[in-house]
N, C-alpha and C positions, 0 to 999 in steps of 0.2 A: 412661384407660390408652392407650397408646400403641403403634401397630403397624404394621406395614404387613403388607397383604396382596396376593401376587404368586404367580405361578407359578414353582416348583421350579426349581432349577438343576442337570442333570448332575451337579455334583460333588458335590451335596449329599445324598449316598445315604445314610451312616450317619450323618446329622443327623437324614436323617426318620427314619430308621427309629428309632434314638433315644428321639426324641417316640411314634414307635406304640408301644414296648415300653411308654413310661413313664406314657401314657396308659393305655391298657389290660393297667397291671401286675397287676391282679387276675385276670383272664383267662389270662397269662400265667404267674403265679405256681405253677401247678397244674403246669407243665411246671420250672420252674425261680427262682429267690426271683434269678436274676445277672439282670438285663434288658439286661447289655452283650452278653451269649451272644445271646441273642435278637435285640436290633441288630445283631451279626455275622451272625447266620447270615440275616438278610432283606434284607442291604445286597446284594449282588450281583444279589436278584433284584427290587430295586425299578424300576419305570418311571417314571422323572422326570417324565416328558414327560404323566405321567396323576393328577400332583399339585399343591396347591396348598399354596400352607403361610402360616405369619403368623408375622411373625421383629418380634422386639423387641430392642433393644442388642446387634444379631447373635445371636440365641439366637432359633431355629425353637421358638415355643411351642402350636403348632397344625395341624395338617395332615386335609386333606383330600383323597383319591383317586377318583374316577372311571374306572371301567370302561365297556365296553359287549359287544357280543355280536364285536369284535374281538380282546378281550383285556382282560386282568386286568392289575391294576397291582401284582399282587406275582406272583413265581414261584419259590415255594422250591427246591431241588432238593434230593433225596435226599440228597446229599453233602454240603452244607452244614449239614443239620440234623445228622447224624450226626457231623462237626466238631465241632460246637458243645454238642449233648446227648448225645454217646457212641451207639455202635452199638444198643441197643434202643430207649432213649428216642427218640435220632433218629428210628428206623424209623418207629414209634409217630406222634411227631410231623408226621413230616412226611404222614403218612398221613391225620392232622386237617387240616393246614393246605392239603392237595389238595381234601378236601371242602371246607373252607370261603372257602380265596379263589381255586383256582387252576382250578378246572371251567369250561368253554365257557358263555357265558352264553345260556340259551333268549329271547332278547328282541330287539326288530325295532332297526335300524339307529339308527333315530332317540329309541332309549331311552338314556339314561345311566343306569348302575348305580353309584351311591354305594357303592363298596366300606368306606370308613374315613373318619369325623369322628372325630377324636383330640384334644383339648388337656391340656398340663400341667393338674395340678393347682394349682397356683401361679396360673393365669392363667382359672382356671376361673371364670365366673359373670361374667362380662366383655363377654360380646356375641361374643367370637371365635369361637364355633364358627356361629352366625350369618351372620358376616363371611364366613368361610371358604362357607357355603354359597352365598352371596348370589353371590359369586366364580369359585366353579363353574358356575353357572349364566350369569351372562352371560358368561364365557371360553367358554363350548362351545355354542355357536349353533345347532351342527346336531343337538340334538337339539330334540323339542317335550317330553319327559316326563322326570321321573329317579324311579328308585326306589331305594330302602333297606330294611333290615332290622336292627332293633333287639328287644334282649332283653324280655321282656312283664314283669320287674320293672324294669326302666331307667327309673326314671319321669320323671325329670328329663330325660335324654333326647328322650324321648317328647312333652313338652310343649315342648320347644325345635324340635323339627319341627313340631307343630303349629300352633306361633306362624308357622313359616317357610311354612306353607301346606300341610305334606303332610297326607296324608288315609291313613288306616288303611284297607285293603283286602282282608285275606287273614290269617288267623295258621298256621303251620306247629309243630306238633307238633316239640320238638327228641330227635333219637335218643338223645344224651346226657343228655336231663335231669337224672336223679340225680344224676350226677357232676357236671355242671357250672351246678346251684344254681340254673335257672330254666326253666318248661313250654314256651313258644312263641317263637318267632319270628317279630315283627308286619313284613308288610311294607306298607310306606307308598308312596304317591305321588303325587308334585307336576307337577301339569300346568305348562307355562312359560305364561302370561297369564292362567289361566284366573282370576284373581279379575276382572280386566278383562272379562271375557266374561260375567260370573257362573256361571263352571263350578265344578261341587263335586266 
């Protein structure tokens, strides 16, 4: 399979965002079955500059975002959710999507926060989200650690970080459980050299 993997371009805001809704249209679907609403209403608040993506025959089919304790690489606003899911939905929504990408991150300078590995499904099972991570990692120098957080049923997920070095360290209790089909939230993290060191 064929790919290239680069860092984001400015203009490419509702490309990625796009690949986020369509990647995690399950996720998504709980709020709305359109996933162009959802590319709408995230495009404005995406940050280029904190993505990477993997584009095949011009078609972004992967993307991956890093934060850190300066900022988050998405930022919904109230008004855009409310655009795009009407006035309660919006409200609602964009109330979730505050808690879970847009809060100040508690983590030291030199942490990256993997906000979003995302790929089509079309392209899945490929090595791209691999690719993608391997990318963030050496584009961002100044950090020494990243972490993430993945669903504690995501199991495929889970073993594709695994493979990539992360280490499971903490699981978190999710508020929504019931509603949203699964108990914890595993966070993981990958020291940058530490298989070189023998650090686990």
């Amino acid at each position: 399979m064929n790919y290239t993997i680069r860092r984001a371009e400015p203009t490419e805001k509702l490309s990625i965002t796009r690949t986020l809704a369509h990647a995690f249209e399950k996720d998504f679907s709980r709020l709305t079955n359109d996933m162009e609403r959802v590319a709408k209403a995230f495009e404005s608040g995406i940050d280029t500059n904190r993505f990477i993506v993997a584009e095949q025959n011009g078609e972004i089919i992967g993307i991956a975002g890093c934060a850190d304790c300066t900022g988050r690489v998405l930022n919904v606003s109230k008004r855009d959710s409310r655009k795009h899911f009407g006035l309660i939905r919006g409200t609602i929504a964009h109330m979730a999507f505050r808690g879970e990408f847009m809060n100040q991150l508690d983590f030291p300078p030199t942490t990256g926060v993997i906000d979003f590995v995302g790929v089509l499904a079309k392209s899945s099972g490929q090595g791209v989200a691999t690719a993608l991570l391997e990318k963030t990692v050496e584009l961002n120098p100044q950090y020494t650690e990243f972490v993430l957080n993945v669903k504690d049923n995501n199991y495929s997920a889970i073993r594709v970080y695994e493979r990539f070095g992360f280490v499971e360290y903490e699981r978190i209790p999710y508020k929504w459980a019931k509603q949203a089909g699964f108990k914890e939230l595993v966070w993981m993290r990958y020291v940058v050299g530490a298989e070189e060191r023998g650090v686990k």
